[in-house]
C-alpha positions in Angstrom: 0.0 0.0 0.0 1.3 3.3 -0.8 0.8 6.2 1.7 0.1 9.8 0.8 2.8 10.7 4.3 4.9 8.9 5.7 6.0 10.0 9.9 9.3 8.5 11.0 11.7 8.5 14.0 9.8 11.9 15.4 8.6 12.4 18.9 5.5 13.9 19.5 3.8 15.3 22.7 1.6 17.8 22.0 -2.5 17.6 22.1 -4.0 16.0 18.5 -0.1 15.2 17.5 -1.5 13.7 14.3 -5.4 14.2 14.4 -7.7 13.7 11.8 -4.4 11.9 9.3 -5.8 9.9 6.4 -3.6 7.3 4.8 -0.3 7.5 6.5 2.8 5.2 7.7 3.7 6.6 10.9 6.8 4.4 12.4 9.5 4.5 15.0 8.1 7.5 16.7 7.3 7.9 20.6 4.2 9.7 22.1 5.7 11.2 25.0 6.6 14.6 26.5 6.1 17.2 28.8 3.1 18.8 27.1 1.4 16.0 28.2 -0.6 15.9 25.1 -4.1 13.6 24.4 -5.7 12.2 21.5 -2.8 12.1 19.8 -4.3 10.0 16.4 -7.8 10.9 16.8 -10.2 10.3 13.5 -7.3 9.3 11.6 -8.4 7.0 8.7 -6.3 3.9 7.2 -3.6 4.1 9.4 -0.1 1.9 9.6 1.7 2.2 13.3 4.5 0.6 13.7 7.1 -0.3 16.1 6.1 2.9 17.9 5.7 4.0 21.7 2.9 5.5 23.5 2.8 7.1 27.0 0.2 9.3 26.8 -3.4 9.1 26.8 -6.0 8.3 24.2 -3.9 7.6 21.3 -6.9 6.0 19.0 -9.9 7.2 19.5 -13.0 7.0 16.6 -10.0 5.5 13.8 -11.4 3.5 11.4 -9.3 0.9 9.1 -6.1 0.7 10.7 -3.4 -1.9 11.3 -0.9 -1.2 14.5 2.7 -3.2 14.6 5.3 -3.9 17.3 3.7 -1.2 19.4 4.0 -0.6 23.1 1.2 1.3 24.6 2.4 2.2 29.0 0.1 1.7 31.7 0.1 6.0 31.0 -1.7 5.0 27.6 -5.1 5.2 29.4 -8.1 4.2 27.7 -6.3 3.6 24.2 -8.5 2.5 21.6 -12.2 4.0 21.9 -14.9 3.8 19.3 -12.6 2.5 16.6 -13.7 0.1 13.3 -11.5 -2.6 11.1 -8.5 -2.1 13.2 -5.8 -5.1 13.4 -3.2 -5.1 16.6 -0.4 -7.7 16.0 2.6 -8.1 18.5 1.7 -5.0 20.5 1.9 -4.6 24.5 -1.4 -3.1 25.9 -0.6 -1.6 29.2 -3.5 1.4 29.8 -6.7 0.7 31.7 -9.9 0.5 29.6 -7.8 -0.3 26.8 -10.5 -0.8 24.5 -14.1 0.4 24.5 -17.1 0.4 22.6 -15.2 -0.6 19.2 -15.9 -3.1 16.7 -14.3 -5.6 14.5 -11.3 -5.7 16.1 -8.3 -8.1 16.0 -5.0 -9.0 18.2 -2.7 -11.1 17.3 0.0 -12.4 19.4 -0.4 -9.7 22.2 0.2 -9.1 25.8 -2.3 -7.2 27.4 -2.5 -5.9 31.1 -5.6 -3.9 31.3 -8.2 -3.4 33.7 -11.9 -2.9 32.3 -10.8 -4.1 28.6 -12.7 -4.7 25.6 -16.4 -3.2 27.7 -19.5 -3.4 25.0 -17.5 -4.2 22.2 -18.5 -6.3 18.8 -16.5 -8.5 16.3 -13.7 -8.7 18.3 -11.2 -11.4 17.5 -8.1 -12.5 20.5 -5.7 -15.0 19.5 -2.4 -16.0 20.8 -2.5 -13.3 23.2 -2.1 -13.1 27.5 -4.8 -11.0 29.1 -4.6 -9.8 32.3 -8.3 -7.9 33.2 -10.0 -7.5 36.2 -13.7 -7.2 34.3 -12.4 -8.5 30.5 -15.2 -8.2 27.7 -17.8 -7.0 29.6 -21.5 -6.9 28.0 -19.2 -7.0 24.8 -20.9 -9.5 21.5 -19.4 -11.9 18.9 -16.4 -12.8 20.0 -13.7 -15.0 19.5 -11.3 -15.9 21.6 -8.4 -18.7 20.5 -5.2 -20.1 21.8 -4.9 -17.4 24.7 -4.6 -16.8 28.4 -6.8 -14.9 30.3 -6.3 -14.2 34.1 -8.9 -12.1 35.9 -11.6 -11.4 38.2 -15.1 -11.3 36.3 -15.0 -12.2 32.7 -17.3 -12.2 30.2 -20.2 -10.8 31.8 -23.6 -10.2 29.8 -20.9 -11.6 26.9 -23.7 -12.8 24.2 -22.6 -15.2 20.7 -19.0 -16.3 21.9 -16.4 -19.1 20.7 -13.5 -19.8 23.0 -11.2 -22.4 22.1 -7.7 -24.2 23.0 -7.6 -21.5 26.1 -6.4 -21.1 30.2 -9.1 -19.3 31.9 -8.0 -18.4 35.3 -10.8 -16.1 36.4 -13.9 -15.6 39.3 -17.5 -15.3 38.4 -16.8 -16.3 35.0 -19.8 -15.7 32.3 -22.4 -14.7 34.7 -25.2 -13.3 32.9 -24.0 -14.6 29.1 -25.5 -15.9 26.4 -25.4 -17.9 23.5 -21.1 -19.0 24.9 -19.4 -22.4 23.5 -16.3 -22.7 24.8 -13.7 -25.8 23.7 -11.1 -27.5 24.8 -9.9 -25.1 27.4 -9.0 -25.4 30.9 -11.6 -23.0 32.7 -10.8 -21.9 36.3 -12.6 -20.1 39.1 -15.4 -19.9 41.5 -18.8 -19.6 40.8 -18.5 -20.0 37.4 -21.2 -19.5 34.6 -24.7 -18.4 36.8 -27.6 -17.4 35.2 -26.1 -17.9 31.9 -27.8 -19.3 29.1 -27.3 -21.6 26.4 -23.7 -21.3 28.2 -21.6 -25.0 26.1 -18.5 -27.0 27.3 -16.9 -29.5 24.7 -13.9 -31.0 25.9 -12.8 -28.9 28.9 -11.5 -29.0 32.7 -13.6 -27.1 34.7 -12.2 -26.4 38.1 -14.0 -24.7 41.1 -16.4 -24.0 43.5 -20.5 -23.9 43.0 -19.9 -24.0 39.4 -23.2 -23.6 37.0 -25.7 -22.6 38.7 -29.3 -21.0 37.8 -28.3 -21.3 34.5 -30.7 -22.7 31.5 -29.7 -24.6 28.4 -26.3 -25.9 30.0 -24.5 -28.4 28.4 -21.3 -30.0 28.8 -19.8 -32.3 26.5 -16.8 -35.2 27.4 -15.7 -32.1 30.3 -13.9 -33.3 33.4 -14.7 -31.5 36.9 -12.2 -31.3 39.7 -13.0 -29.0 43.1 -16.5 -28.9 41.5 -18.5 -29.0 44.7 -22.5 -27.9 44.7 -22.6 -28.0 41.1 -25.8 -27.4 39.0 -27.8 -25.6 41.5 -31.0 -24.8 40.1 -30.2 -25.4 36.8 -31.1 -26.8 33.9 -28.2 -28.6 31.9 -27.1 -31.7 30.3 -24.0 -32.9 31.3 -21.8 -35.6 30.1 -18.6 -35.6 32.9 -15.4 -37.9 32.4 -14.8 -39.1 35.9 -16.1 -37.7 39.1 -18.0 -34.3 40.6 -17.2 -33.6 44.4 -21.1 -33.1 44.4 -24.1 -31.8 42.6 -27.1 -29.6 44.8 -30.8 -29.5 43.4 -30.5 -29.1 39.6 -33.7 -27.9 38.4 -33.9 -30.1 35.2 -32.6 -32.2 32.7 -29.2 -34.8 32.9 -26.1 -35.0 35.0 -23.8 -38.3 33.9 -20.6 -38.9 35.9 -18.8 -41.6 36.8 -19.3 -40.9 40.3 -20.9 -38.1 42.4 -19.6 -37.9 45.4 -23.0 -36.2 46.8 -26.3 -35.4 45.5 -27.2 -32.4 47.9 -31.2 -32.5 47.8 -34.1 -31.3 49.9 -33.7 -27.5 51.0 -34.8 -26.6 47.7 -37.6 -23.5 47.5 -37.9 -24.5 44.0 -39.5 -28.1 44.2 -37.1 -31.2 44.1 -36.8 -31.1 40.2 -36.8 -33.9 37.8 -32.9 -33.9 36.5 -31.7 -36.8 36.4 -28.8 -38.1 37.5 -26.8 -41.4 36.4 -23.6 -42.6 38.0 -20.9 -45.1 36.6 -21.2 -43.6 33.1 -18.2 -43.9 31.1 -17.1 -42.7 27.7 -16.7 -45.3 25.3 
């Protein structure tokens, strides 16, 4: 692609440093200075950033069609991406709070990223073979996909709706509450309290490990999964569940089918709900 300007090796600090740029290479510069300045590429159109460095805050806000390289954003970089569309982040090192907000069709490839409050009410967003560290991670964001990363937080993909997550480490409390529409595969999904009041919430093939997992959810299911720490599982919900090897114990699931190969205890009888008709089989094993 050939650019009508090309910005190289400069360093810029002042407020709007480049705003409003259309078509440009801007490379090797840093964003940093004692003017202190914001918004520094603000409603710049078909951008390429590369291998630059960015202190300040509020680099990208409302860019459309741009593609940033080898770029380190500081935990200074506050709030970095805002309101954006078609923008590709490849090998770049997110280190701002509320990194990205309210964007869509997004993409990171091969990125670390240490950001509290990222990726809130987002769409289109695509995260592979990246680390995310995020105390509330893709919050109330939609269509999603998520492959061959690691995420460690607090509350993750809350309100999330039309996910994929595969071939992923999930280390993270009061994961998926409130989602919908969430398949998540081979993955290794820790935390406590995982999944309530989800719906249509799907596990093929993954290690889920954790207290009071899955509960008041509806259209649950979990496919060839293994549970370990899983202890009053299923409460009140309903969910069809195929488990390789054991669950500590399961507590008044509201409806539909729990195999294992053992339960260790099937908690019943202070339900306000009605006993329920789930039912549960022991001793199943997959061919």
């Amino acid at each position: 692609m050939e650019y009508t300007k090309t910005y190289q090796n400069q360093c810029y600090d002042e407020e709007r440093a480049l705003y409003g740029v259309r078509n440009v290479l801007v490379e090797h510069c840093v964003f940093d200075g004692p003017a202190d300045g914001e918004s520094a590429l603000k409603e710049s159109k078909q951008i390429m950033v590369r291998d630059c460095q960015f202190m300040l805050r509020y680099p990208f806000w409302h860019v459309e069609h741009g593609m940033l390289e080898d770029c380190i954003m500081s935990e200074g970089c506050r709030a970095a991406l805002w309101y954006d569309q078609d923008v590709v982040i490849k090998n770049c090192s997110l280190g701002g709070i509320k990194a990205l907000r309210e964007c869509e069709d997004i993409q990171f490839h091969n990125c670390n990223i240490v950001s509290p409050e990222f990726s809130w009410r987002c769409g289109d967003v695509l995260v592979k073979d990246c680390s995310l560290t995020s105390e509330y991670p893709f919050f109330e964001s939609k269509n999603l996909t998520v492959e061959d990363s690691t995420i460690k937080g607090k509350y993750s993909f809350q309100y999330v709706e039309n996910a994929v997550i595969s071939d992923c480490v999930l280390d993270t409390k009061d994961a998926f509450w409130h989602s919908r529409n969430v398949t998540v595969t081979d993955s290794i999904v820790k935390g406590e309290y995982l999944g309530w009041y989800a719906e249509n919430l799907k596990f093929v093939r993954c290690k889920i490990i954790g207290t009071q997992p899955l509960c008041y959810a509806k259209g649950l299911v979990l496919e060839d999964c293994t549970m370990e720490g899983t202890d009053l599982a299923f409460e009140y919900s309903d969910v069809t569940a195929d488990i390789i090897g054991d669950i500590v114990s399961v507590k008044n699931p509201l409806s539909g089918r729990i195999r294992a190969n053992d339960i260790g205890e099937v908690v019943r009888g202070d339900s306000v709900r009605g006993e329920g008709d789930c039912e549960i089989i022991t001793g199943f094993r997959r061919a």
